[in-house]
N, C-alpha and C positions, 0 to 999 in steps of 0.2 A: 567067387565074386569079382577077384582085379582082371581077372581072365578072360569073362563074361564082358563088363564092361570094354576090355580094351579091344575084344573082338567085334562089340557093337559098333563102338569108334570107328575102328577100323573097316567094317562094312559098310556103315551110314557114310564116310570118307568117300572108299572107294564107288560109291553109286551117285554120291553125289554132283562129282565130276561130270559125270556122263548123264547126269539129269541135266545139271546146269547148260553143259553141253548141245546138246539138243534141243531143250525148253525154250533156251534162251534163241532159239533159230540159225545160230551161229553153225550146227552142223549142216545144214538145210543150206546155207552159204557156200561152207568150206567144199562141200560136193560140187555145187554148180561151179564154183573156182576152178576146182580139180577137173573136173570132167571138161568142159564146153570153152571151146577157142575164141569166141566170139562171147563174152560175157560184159553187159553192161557197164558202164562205169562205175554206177551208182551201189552196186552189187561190189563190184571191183574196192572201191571208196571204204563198204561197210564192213567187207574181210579183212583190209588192211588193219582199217579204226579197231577191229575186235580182236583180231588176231592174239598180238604179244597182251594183251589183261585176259584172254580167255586163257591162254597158255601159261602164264604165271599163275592163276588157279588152280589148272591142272595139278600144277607142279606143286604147289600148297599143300591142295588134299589129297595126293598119294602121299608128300611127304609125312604127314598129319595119320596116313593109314598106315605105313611102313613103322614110323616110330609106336604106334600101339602094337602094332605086329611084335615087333622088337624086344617091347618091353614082358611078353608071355613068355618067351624060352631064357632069357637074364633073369626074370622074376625065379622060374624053378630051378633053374642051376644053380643062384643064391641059397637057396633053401638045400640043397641037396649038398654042399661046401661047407 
């Protein structure tokens, strides 16, 4: 059951990033950034504005999937001590 749920956690986490990601148009940005030398200001403007709150997310919900992660092989070693 703690197993299940923390693996759930830990999958809904790690997809969510990458829905947010995306969804949110911020990858659709960071490509045009990345790729094209000549990119609008206003584009330029919106990747700065997004950048560092989309990437403190990131880093939220891996960290949020790693600690459920974490907690599956501590939980059985308990058990096994």
């Amino acid at each position: 059951g703690r197993h299940r749920a923390a693996a759930l956690v830990a999958g809904v986490a790690g997809a969510l990033w990458i829905g947010v990601h995306y969804a949110s148009g911020f990858g659709a940005i960071e490509a045009s950034v990345v790729r094209a030398a000549d990119v609008p200001r206003e584009v330029v403007g919106r990747f700065v504005d997004w950048n560092t709150p989309i990437h403190f997310f990131h880093a939220a919900t891996l960290t949020v999937a790693l600690g459920a992660l974490l907690t599956v092989p501590l939980a059985a070693l308990r058990r096994r001590g």
